[in-house]
MITI-981185 format. One record per residue (C-alpha): residue in three letters; y negated, x, z; residue number from 1. Coordinates in steps of 0.02 Angstrom, whole numbers, plus 50000, padded with zeros to 5 digits. Example, Ala and Ser with C-alpha at 12.3 -4.5 7.8 and 13.67 -1.06 7.14 Angstrom:
<recs>
 res     Y     X     Z   n
 Ala 50225 50615 50390   1
 Ser 50053 50684 50357   2
</recs>
This chain:
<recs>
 res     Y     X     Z   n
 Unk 44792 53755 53883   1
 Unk 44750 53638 54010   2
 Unk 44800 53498 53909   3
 Unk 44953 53558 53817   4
 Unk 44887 53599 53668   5
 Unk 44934 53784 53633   6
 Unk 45121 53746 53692   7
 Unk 45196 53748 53506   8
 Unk 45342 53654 53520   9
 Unk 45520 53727 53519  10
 Unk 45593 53730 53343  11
 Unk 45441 53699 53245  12
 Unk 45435 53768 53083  13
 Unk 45418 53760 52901  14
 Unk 45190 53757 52956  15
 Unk 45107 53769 52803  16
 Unk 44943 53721 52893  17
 Unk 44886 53688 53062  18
 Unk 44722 53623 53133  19
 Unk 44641 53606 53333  20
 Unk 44556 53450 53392  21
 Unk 44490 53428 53568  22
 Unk 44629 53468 53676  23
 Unk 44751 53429 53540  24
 Unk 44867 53506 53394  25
 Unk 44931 53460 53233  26
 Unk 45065 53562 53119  27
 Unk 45091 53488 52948  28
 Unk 45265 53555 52862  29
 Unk 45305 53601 52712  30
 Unk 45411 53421 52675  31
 Unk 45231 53334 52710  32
 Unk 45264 53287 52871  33
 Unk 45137 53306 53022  34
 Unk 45168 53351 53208  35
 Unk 45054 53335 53347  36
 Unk 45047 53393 53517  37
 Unk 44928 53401 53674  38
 Unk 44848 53267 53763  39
 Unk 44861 53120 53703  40
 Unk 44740 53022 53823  41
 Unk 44667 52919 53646  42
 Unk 44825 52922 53545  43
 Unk 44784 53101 53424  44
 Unk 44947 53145 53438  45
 Unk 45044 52990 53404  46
 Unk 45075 53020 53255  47
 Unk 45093 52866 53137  48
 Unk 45284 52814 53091  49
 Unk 45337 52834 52913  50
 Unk 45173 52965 52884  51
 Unk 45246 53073 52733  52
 Unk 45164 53169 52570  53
 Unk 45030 53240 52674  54
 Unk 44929 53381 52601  55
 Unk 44796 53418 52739  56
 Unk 44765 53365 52903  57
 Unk 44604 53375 53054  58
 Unk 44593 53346 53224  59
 Unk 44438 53283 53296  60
 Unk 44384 53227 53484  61
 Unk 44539 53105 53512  62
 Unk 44576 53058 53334  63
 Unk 44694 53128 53209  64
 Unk 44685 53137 53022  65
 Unk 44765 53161 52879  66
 Unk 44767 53149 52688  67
 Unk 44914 53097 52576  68
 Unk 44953 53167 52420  69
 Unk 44878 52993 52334  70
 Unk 44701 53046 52397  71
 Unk 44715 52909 52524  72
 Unk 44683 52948 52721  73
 Unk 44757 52896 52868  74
 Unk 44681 52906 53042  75
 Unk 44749 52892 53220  76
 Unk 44687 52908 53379  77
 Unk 44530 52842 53443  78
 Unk 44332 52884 53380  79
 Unk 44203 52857 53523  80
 Unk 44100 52758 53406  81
 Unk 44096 52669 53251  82
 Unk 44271 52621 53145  83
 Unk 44426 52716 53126  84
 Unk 44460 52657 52941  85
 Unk 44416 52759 52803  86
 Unk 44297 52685 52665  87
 Unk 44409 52572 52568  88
 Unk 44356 52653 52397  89
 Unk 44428 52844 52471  90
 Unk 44578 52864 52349  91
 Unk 44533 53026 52292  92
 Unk 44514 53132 52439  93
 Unk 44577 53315 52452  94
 Unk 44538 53375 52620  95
 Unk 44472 53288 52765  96
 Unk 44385 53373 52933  97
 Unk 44328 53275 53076  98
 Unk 44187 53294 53186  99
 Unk 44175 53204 53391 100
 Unk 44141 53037 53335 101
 Unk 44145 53047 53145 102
 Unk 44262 53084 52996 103
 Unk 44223 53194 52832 104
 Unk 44328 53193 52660 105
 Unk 44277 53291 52527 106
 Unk 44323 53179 52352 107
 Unk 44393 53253 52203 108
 Unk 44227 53251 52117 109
 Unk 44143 53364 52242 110
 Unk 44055 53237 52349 111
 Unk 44096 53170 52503 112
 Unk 44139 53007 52602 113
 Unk 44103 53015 52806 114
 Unk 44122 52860 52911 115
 Unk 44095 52844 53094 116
 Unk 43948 52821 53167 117
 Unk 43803 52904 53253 118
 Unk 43719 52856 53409 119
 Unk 43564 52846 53315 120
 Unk 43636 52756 53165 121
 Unk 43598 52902 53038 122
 Unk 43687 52934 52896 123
 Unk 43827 53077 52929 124
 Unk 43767 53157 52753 125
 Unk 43645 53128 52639 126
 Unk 43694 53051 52458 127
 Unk 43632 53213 52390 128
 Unk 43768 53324 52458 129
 Unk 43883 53339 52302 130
 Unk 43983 53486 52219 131
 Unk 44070 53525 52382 132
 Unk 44247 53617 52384 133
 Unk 44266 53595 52584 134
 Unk 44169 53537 52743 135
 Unk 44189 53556 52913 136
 Unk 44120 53440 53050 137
 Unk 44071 53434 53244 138
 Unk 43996 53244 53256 139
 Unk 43918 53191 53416 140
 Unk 43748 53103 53438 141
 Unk 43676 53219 53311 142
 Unk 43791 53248 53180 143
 Unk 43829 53419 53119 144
 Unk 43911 53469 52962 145
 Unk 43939 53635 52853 146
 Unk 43986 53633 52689 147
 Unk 44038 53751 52552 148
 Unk 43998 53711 52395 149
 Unk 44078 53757 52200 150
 Unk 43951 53902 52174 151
 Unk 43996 53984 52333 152
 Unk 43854 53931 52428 153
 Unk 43839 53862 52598 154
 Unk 43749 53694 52654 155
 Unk 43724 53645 52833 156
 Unk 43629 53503 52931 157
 Unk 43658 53421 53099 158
 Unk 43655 53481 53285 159
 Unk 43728 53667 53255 160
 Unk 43572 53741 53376 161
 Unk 43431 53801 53226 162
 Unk 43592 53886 53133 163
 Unk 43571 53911 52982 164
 Unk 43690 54011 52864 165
 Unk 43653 54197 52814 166
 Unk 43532 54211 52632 167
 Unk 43661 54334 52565 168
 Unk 43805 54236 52604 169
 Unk 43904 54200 52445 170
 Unk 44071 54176 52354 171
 Unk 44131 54048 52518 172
 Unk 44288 53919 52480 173
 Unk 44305 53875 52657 174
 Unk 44187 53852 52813 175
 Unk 44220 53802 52985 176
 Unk 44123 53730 53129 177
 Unk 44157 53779 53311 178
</recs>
């Protein structure tokens, strides 16, 4: 808690979800409003003004994100590399994750937009990734994702260190990367 990040603060409630970034916290409420805390060296936790009818919400390495109820995205903070905006076509996003130096949104269709960039310039996922109910990112020179897809299965690729998920694993709606 060197940063702040696990001091909730005073009063909050009404949390219907919460997520963890690097050295940073969001809470989003129940009226679909977000609030951030811990450092706040790249701006995660300045949260934008007027930011309402939020559904989800990530934190990443010193970004912040979050999706409306329209399916659009908004992002705050700073990514190491590559652009902050979301693909201009993302209007039907229903959860978004977000990895060091990269951003993930799964679409209502099961696939998924990702933006940011790598320091090798390859792509964050490949085109082929589709029927996916949630993903969870880390980013970084070599990105890493995991993914849980409509049939239960899980999907990974990236830097997660020869991981690979477990052949029996089944019946997954949500995954996490650490």
């Amino acid at each position: 808690n060197e940063r702040g990040q696990a001091d909730v603060p005073g009063g909050l409630g009404d949390v219907v979800a919460i997520a963890a970034g690097y050295a940073h916290s969001l809470a989003l409420r129940r009226d679909g409003t977000v609030v951030a805390w811990g450092n706040n060296t790249r701006g995660a936790t300045n949260v934008p003004a007027g930011l309402d009818n939020v559904v989800a919400v990530s934190g990443g390495g010193g970004h912040s994100a979050a999706v409306r109820r329209d399916g659009t995205v908004v992002i705050w903070g700073q990514l190491d590399q590559g652009s902050l905006e979301p693909p201009a076509n993302l209007t039907d996003a229903v959860s978004v994750a977000s990895g060091w130096e990269c951003c993930f949104a799964v679409r209502a269709s099961g696939g998924v937009a990702a933006w940011g960039e790598t320091q090798f310039g390859s792509p964050l996922v490949p085109a082929s990734l589709t029927d996916v109910v949630w993903i969870d990112g880390l980013g970084g020179p070599s990105p890493a994702w995991v993914a849980a897809r409509k049939d239960g299965t899980v999907v990974m690729e990236g830097g997660l260190y020869g991981a690979a998920p477990p052949e029996m694993l089944e019946g997954v709606t949500q995954v996490s990367a650490g």
